[in-house]
C-alpha positions in Angstrom: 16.6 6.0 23.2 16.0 7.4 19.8 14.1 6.1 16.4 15.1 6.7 13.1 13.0 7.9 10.3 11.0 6.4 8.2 10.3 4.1 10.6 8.8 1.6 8.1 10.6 1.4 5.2 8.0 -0.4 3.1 5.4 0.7 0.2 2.3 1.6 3.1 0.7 4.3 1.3 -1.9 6.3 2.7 -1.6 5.3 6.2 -3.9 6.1 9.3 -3.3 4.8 12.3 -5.4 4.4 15.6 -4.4 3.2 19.6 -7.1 1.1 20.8 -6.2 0.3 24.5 -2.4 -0.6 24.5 -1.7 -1.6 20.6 -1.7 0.3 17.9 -2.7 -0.5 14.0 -2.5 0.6 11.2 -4.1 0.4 7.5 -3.2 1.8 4.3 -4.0 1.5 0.3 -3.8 -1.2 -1.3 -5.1 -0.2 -5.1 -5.7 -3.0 -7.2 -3.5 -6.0 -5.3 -5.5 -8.4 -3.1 -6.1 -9.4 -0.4 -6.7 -5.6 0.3 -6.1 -3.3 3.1 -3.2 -4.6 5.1 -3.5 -3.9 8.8 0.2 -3.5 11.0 0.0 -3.8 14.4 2.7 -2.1 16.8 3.0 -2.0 20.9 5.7 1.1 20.7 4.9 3.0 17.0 8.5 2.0 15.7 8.5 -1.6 15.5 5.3 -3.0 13.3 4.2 -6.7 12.0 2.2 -7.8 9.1 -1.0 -9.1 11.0 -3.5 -9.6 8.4 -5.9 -7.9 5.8 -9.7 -6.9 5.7 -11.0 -9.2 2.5 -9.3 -11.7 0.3 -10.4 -9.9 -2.5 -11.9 -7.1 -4.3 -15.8 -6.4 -4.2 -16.4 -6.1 -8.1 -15.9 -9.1 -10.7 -14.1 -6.4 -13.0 -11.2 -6.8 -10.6 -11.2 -10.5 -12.0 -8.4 -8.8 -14.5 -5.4 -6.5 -14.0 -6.5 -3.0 -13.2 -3.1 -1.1 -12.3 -3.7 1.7 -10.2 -7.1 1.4 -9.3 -9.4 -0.5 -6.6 -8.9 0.9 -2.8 -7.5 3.9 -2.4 -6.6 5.6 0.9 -9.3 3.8 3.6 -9.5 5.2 7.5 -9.9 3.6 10.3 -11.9 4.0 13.4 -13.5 2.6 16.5 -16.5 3.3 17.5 -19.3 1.5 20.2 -17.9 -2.0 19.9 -16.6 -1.5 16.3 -13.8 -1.2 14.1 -14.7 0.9 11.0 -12.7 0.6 8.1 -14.4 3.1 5.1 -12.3 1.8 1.6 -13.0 4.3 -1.1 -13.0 2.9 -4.6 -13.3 6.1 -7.1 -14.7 4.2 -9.5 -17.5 2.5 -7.5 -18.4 4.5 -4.1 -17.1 4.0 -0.6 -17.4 0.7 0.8 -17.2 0.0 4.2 -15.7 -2.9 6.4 -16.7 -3.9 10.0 -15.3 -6.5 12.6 -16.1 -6.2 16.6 -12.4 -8.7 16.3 -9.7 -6.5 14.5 -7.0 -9.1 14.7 -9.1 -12.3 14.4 -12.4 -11.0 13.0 -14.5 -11.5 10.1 -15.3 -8.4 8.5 -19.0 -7.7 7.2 -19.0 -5.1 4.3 -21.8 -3.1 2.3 -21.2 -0.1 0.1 -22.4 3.0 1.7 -22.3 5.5 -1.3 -22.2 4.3 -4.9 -20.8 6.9 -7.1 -17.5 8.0 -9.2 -14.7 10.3 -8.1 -15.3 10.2 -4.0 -11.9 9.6 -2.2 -10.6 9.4 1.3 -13.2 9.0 3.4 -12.6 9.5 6.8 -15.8 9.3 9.6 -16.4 10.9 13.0 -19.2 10.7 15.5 -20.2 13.7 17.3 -21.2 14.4 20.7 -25.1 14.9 19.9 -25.1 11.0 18.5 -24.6 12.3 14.9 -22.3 10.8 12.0 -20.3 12.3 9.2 -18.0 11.5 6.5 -15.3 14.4 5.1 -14.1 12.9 1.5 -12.0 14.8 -1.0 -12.7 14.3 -5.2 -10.6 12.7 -7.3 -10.5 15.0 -10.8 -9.8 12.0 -13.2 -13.4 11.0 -11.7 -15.2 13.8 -10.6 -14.2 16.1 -12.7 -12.8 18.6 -10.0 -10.1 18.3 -6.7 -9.0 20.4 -4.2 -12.5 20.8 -2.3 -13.4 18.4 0.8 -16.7 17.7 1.2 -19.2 16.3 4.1 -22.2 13.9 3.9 -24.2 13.4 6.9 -24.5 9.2 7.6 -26.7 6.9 9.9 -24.3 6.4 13.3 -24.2 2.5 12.2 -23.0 3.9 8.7 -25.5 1.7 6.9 -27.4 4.5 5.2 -27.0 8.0 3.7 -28.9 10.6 5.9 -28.2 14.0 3.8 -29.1 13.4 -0.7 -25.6 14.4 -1.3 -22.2 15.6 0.1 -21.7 19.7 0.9 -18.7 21.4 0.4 -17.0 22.6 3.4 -13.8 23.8 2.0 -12.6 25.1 -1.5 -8.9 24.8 -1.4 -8.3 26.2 -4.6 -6.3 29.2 -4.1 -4.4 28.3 -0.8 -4.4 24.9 -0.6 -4.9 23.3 -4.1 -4.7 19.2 -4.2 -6.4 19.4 -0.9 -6.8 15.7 -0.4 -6.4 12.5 2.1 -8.8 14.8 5.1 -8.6 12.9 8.5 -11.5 13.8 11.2 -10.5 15.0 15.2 -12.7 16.5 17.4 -9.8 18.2 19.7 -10.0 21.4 22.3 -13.7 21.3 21.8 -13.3 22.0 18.1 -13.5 20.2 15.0 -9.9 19.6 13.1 -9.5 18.4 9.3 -5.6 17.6 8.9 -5.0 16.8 5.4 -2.0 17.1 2.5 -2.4 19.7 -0.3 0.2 20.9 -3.0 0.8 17.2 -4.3 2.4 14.1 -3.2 6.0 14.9 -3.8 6.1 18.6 -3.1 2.9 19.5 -1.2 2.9 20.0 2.7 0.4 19.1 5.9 -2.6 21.5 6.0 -4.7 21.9 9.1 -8.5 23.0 9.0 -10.2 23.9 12.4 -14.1 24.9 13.2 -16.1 25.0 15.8 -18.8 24.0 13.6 -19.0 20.8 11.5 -20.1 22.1 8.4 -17.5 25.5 8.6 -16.5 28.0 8.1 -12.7 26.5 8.8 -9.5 27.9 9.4 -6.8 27.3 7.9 -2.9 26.8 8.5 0.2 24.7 7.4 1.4 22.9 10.0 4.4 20.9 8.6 6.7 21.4 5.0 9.5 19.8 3.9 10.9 23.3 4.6 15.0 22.2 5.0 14.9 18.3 5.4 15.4 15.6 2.7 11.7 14.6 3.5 9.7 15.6 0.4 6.1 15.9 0.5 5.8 15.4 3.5 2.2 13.6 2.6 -0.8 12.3 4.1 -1.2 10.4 7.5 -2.7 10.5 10.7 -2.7 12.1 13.9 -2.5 9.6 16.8 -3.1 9.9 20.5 -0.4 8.6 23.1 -1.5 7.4 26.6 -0.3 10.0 28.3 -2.5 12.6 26.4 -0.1 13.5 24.2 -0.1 13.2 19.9 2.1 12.0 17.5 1.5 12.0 13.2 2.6 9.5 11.0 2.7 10.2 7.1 4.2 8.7 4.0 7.1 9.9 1.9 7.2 9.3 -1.8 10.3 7.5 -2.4 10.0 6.7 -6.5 10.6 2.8 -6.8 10.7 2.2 -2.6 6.9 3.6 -3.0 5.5 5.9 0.2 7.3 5.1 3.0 6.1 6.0 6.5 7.6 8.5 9.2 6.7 9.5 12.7 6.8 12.6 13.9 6.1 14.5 17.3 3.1 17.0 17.8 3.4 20.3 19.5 0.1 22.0 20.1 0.2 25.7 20.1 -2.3 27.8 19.6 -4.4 25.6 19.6 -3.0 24.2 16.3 -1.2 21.0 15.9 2.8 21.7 14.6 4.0 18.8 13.3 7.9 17.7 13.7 10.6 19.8 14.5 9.5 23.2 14.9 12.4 26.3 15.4 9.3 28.7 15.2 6.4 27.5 16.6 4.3 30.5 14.9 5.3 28.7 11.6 5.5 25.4 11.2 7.1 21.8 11.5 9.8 20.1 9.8 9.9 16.3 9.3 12.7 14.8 11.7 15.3 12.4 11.0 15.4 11.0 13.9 13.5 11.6 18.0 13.0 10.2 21.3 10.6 7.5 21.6 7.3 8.2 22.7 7.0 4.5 24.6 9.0 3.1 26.2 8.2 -0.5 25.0 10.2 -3.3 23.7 9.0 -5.3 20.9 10.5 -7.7 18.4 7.5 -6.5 16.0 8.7 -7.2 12.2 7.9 -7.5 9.1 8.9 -10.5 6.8 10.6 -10.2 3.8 11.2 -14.4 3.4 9.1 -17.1 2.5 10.5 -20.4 3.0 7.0 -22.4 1.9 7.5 -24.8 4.7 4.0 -24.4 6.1 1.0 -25.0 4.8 0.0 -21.7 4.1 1.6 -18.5 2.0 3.1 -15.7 3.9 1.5 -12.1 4.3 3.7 -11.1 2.1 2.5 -12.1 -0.8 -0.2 -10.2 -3.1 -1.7 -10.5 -6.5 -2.7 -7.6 -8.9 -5.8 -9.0 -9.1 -8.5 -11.1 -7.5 -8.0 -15.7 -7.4 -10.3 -16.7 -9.4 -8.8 -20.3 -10.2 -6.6 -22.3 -7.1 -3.2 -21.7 -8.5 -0.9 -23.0 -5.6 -0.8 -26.1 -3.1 2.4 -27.6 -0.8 4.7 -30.2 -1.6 8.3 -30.1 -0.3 7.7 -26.1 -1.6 5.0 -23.7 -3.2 3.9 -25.5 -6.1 2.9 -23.0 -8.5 0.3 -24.1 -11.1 1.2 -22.8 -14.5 -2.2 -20.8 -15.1 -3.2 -19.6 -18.6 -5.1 -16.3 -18.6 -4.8 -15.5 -22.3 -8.1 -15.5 -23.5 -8.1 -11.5 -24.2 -4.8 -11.8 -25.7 -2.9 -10.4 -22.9 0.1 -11.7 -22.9 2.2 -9.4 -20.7 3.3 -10.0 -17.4 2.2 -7.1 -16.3 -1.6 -8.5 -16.8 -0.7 -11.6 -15.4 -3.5 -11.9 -12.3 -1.7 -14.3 -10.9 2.3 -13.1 -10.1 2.6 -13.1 -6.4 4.4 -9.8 -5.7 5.7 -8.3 -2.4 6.9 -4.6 -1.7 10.5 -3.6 -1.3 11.8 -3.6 2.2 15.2 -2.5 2.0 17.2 -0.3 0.5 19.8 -2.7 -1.3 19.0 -6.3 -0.8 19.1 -9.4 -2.7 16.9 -12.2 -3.6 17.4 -15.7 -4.5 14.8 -18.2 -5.4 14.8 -22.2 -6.7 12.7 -23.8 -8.8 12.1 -27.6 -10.0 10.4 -27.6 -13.1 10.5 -31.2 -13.7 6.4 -30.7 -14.1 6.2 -27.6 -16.5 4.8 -28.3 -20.0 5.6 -26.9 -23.4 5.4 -23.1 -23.8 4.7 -22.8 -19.7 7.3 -20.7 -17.8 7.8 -19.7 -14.3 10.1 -16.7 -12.9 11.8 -13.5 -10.9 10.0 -10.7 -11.4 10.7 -7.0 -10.8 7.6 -5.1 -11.3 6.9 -1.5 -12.2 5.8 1.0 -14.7 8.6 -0.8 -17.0 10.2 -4.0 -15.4 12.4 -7.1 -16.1 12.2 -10.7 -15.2 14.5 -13.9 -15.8 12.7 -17.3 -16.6 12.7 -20.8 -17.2 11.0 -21.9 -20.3 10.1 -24.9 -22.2 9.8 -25.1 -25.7 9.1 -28.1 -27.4 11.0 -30.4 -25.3 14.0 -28.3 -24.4 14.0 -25.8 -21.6 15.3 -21.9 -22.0 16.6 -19.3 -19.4 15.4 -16.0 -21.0 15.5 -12.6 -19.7 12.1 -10.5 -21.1 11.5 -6.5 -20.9 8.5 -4.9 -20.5 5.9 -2.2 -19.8 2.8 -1.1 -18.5 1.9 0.1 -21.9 2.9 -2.8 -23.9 0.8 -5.8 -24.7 3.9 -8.2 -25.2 6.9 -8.4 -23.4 10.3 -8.5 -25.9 12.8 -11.5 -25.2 15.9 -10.0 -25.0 18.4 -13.1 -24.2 17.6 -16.4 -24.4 20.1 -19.7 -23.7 19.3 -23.1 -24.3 19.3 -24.8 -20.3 19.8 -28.4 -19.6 18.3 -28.8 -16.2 15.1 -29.0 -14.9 16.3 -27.6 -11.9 17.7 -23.5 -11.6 18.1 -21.1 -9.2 17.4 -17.5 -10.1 18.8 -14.4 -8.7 18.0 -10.7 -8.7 20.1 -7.7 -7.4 18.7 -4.6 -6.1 20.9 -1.4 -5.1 20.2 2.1 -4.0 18.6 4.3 -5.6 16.7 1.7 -7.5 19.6 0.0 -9.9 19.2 -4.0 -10.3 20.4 -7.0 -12.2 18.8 -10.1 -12.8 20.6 -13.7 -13.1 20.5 -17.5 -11.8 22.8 -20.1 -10.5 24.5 -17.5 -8.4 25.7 -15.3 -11.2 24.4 -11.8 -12.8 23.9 -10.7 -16.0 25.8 -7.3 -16.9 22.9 -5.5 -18.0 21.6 -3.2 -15.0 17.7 -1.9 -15.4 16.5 1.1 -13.6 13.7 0.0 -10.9 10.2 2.4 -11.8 7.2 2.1 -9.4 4.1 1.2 -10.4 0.5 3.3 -10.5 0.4 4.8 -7.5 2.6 2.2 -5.8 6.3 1.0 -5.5 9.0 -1.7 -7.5 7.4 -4.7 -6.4 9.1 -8.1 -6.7 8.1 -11.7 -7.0 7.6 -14.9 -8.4 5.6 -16.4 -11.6 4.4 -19.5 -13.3 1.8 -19.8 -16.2 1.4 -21.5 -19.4 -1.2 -22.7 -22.0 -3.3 -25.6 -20.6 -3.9 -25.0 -16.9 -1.9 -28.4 -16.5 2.1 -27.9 -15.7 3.7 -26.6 -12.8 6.9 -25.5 -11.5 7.7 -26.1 -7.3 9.8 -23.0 -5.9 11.7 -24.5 -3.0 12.0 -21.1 -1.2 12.0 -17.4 -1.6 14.9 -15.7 0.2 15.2 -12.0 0.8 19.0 -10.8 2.3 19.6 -7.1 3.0 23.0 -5.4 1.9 24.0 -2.9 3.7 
């Protein structure tokens, strides 16, 4: 039986990966949405759910307000004596760290480890002697340099800082520049660094190997886009099967879909690992399209794209681009979405709306259809489909004065208003809105069942996909609008 690549289709940047007895989870970035770091959980690699996330929100008040791009980049995860170690870098801050003994039902305790600007991907490992170290590569918008990893010596608990400041172990300026995203392995009795370097869409897979912590390391490419359709390929993590062999799973940039996640089979030679498809094993691997499983395990493992609000809860599917700080939703025969107003700074663009709850494309064409009663909305509130990106589009219903408005409004990440660019006098409180999404990113917007002609070209965000979602807000923290459900339908 054969997968196909990628086998998660979704935006899970910066993935690593680790098998604790007979499951499998996974964590990637989450930048500046909350809650933060989602963790996947899988029985065979291929088929994955949504299980839950490590914090509701983000650890600093700033994150109160939109912040595209930023917050928790690339995190790693671990187990060590009893304990799931999840290390969060935020470049901005330092690099927090999350602990639970539970990883599925757990509450996590947190601290930050090491306050400071420009540190990025941390990744820990314990040695042999009882010692702990962090690698962590610089972000140059921060730090003021990249394409170095460096290593700072921490308490085995990782609750203190045992070395003054990080040392440079590897300066990959002249054969590995970008050097970033370093994962720890102690494997054949040596120590092994796999990390991405020449960018995100057109780097490759770099391995480092020492028999000594602090280096000298050796160096090699292990995998390269070489002749697949798999650009990048970009950073992941290596991942031990049962039966002693390794697999590698990575993301691929895919412009609006976001970084999309592929597994790939691990050939050691040389004591090197050659990721994918190798015809020369002197040289290196080539992402696959497709390969045998590596367990043979049935699971209906998925993850939702719906949410029918007919519990009492919100799906996992749902973020915000920036912490709750007011209750904005409650259950009644739907979501009921309090019309929030978050104006104060004069922000009146969607995109710095903290409170759209957005979720991450799933499929390649699909389309989604959502109603909404606004029998409860007040003048000037409005509630909404969204598409969301570096430039994005949403249709909404709108009441001004006493007469509500379907209007479609354009904007962008560098714009401080959005531009009305139709607008229709509606006679119903009630309206069901509509959005279109096809391959390679095209979509329309409408409601009631029928599309506009305009067509929009999807962009991803900072650092993330297009994400999509719903809306409600106004001027008096008083209205609301009730979305009955929130359907997703794949085209194929």
């Amino acid at each position: 039986m054969k997968y196909k690549n990628p086998i998660i289709l979704g935006d899970y940047s910066d993935p690593d990966v680790i098998r604790y007895k007979d499951n499998y989870y996974l964590i990637s970035s989450s930048f500046n949405h909350t809650p933060i770091i989602p963790i996947l959980k899988s029985k065979n690699l291929i088929d994955w759910k949504l299980l839950r996330y490590v914090d509701d929100k983000l650890p600093f008040g700033r994150f109160n307000e939109v912040y595209h791009g930023e917050g928790v980049w690339a995190p790693s995860i671990r187990y060590h004596n009893g304990y799931f170690y999840i290390l969060a870098p935020f470049p901005d801050e330092g690099i927090y760290v999350y602990r639970t003994k539970d990883i599925e039902n757990g509450v996590f305790e947190s601290w930050l480890l090491i306050p400071g600007k420009g540190l990025e991907d941390p990744c820990p490992i314990w040695t042999d002697d009882g010692k702990c170290y962090i690698v962590i590569a610089f972000a140059k918008s921060r730090a003021g340099f990249n394409s170095c990893l460096g290593l700072y010596e921490v308490s085995p608990d990782l609750k203190s800082v045992i070395s003054d400041n990080y040392k440079i172990i590897f300066d990959g300026h002249n054969t590995q520049p970008t050097i970033e995203g370093p994962k720890f392995y102690i494997r054949n009795n040596m120590y092994y660094i796999l990390a991405p370097a020449g960018s995100v869409k057109t780097g490759w897979q770099t391995a480092l190997r020492s028999n000594n912590i602090y280096g000298p390391y050796e160096e090699k490419i292990v995998m390269a886009q070489n002749d697949s359709k798999i650009n990048g390929p970009h950073q992941g993590a290596l991942v031990d099967l049962p039966d002693g062999k390794d697999v590698f799973i990575h993301f691929q940039d895919l412009g609006p879909y976001g970084r999309i996640v592929h597994l790939e089979p691990v050939t050691w030679y040389n004591n090197w690992p050659i990721i994918g498809y190798a015809k020369d094993l002197l040289l290196n691997g080539t992402p696959v399209d497709e390969y045998d499983y590596f367990i043979d395990n049935k699971s209906n493992y998925k993850i939702e794209t719906s949410d029918l609000f007919n519990k009492d809860k919100l799906s996992l599917i749902w973020q915000t681009p920036a912490n709750k700080t007011k209750p904005f939703y409650s259950f009644n025969n739907g979501l009921v979405y309090k019309c929030l107003y978050y104006n104060e700074k004069g922000k009146k663009a969607l995109n710095q709306y903290p409170g759209s709850l957005l979720t991450k494309v799933a499929y390649k064409s699909f389309k989604v259809k959502t109603e909404i009663d606004t029998n409860f909305i007040n003048p000037n509130d409005e509630a909404g489909l969204v598409l969301m990106g570096k430039e994005y589009a949403y249709v909404a219903i709108e009441r001004i004065n006493d007469k509500n408005y379907i209007c479609i409004k354009e904007g962008s990440f560098d714009k401080e208003n959005d531009e009305i660019t139709y607008m229709e006098e509606y006679d119903s409180n009630n309206v069901i809105f509509n959005l279109e999404f096809k391959y390679p990113g095209i979509y329309r917007l409408g409601y009631n069942n029928k599309y506009f002609k305009k067509k929009y070209i999807a962009y991803p965000g900072r650092w993330i996909g297009t994400k999509y979602g719903i809306f409600a807000r106004g001027n008096k923290d008083s209205g609301s609008a009730t979305f009955k459900y929130f359907k997703v339908l794949e085209v194929k």
